[in-house]
C-alpha positions as CSV (number, residue, x, y, z in Angstrom):
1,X,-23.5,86.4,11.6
2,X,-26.8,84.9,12.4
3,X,-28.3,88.5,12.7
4,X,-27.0,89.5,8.9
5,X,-28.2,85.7,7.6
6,X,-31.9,87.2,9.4
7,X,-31.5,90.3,7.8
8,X,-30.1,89.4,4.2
9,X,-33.1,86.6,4.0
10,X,-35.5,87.3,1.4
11,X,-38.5,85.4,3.2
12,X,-38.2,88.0,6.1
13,X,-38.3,90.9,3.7
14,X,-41.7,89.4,2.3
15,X,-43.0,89.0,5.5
16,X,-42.1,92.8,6.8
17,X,-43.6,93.6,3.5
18,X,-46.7,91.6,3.8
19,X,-47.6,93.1,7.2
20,X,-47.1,96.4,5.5
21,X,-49.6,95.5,2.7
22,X,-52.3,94.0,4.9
23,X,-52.1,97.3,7.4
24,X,-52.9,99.5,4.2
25,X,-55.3,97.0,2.8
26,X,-57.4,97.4,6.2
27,X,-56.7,101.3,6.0
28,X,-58.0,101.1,2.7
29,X,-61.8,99.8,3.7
30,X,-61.3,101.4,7.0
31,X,-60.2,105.2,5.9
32,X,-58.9,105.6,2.3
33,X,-61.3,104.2,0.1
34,X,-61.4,101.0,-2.4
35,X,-59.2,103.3,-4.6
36,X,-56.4,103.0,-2.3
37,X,-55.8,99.3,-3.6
38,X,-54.9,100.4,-6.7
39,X,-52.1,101.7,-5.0
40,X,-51.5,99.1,-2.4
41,X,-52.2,95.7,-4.5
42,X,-49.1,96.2,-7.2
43,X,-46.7,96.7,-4.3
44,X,-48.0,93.5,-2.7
45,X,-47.8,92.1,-6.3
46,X,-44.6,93.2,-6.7
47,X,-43.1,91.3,-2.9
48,X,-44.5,88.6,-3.9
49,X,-43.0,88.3,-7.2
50,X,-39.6,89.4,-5.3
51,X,-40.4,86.0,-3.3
52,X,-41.6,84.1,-5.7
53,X,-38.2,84.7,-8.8
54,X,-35.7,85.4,-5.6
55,X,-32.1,86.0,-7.5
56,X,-31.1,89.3,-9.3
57,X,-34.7,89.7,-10.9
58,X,-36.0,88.9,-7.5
59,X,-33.8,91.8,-5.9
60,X,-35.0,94.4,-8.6
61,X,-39.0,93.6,-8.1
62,X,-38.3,94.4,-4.2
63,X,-36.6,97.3,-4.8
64,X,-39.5,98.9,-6.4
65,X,-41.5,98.9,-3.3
66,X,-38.6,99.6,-1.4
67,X,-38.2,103.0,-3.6
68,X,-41.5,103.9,-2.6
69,X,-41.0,103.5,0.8
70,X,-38.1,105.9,0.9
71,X,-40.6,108.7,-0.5
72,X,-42.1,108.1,2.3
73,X,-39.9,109.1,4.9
74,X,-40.4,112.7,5.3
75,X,-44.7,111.7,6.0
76,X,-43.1,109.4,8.5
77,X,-40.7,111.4,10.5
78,X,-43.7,114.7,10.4
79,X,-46.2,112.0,12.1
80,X,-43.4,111.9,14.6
81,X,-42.8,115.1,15.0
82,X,-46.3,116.7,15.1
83,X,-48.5,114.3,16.0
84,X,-50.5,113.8,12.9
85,X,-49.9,110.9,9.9
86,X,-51.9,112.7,7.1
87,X,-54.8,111.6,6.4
88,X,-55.0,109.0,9.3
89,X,-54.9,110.9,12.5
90,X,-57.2,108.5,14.1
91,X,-54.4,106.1,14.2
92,X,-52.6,108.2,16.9
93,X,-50.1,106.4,19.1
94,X,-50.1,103.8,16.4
95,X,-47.4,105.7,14.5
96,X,-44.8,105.2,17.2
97,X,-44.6,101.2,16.6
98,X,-46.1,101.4,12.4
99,X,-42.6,103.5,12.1
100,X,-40.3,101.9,13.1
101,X,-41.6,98.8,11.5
102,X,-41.6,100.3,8.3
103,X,-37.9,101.7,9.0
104,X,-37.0,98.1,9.7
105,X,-39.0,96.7,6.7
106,X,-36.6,99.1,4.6
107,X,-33.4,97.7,6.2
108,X,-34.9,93.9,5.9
109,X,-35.6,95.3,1.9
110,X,-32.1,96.8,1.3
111,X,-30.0,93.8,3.0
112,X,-32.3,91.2,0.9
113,X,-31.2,93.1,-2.2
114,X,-28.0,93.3,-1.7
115,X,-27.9,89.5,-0.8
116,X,-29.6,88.6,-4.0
117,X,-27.8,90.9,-6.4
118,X,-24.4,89.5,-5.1
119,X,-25.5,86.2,-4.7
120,X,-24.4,85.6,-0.9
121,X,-28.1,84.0,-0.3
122,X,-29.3,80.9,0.3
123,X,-31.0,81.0,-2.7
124,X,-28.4,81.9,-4.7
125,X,-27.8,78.4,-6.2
126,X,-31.2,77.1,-6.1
């Protein structure tokens, strides 16, 4: 029980997310370009809106970014598979702990939602 309490909290969701963010933030000055943030900033808006409201409104602003993430997943599992992540090949070896992270982020996102939507978390009531 105490690993679906870890899973359906939405703090650990923000947190997954928020490493997520401030990865693509760096990748952003680092590779990308300042343009990239207009990409990455409204998803970290919208996790930490998700944290901030929490409840049913909570569990629909994480499951925007949690949307995008899933269009992701064919770029992730052909970074596997050949080698190269797009645009950032220099990242190399990198992809074999950013992906799985990011997999896990998804699971942390969908179990939060869940929670929140059916009102089974801690927050519930507050």
């Amino acid at each position: 029980m105490a690993i679906m309490n870890f899973l359906s909290d939405i703090r650990n969701a923000t947190i997954a997310n928020a490493v997520i963010v401030v990865f693509h933030i760096y990748i952003a000055f680092a590779v990308e370009g300042v343009g990239f943030l207009l990409i990455v900033l409204p998803i970290g808006g919208l996790v930490a809106g998700a944290y901030a409201v929490k409840g049913k409104i909570g569990a629909g602003l994480l499951a925007l970014p949690t949307l995008a993430y899933l269009f992701v997943i064919p770029s992730m599992f052909e970074a596997l598979t050949t080698g190269r992540s797009g645009g950032d090949d220099h990242i190399g070896w990198g992809v074999y702990i950013l992906i799985p992270f990011w997999l896990f982020t998804i699971l942390l996102n969908i179990m939060s939602i869940v929670a929140e939507v059916r009102g089974t978390s801690k927050y519930a009531n507050s």
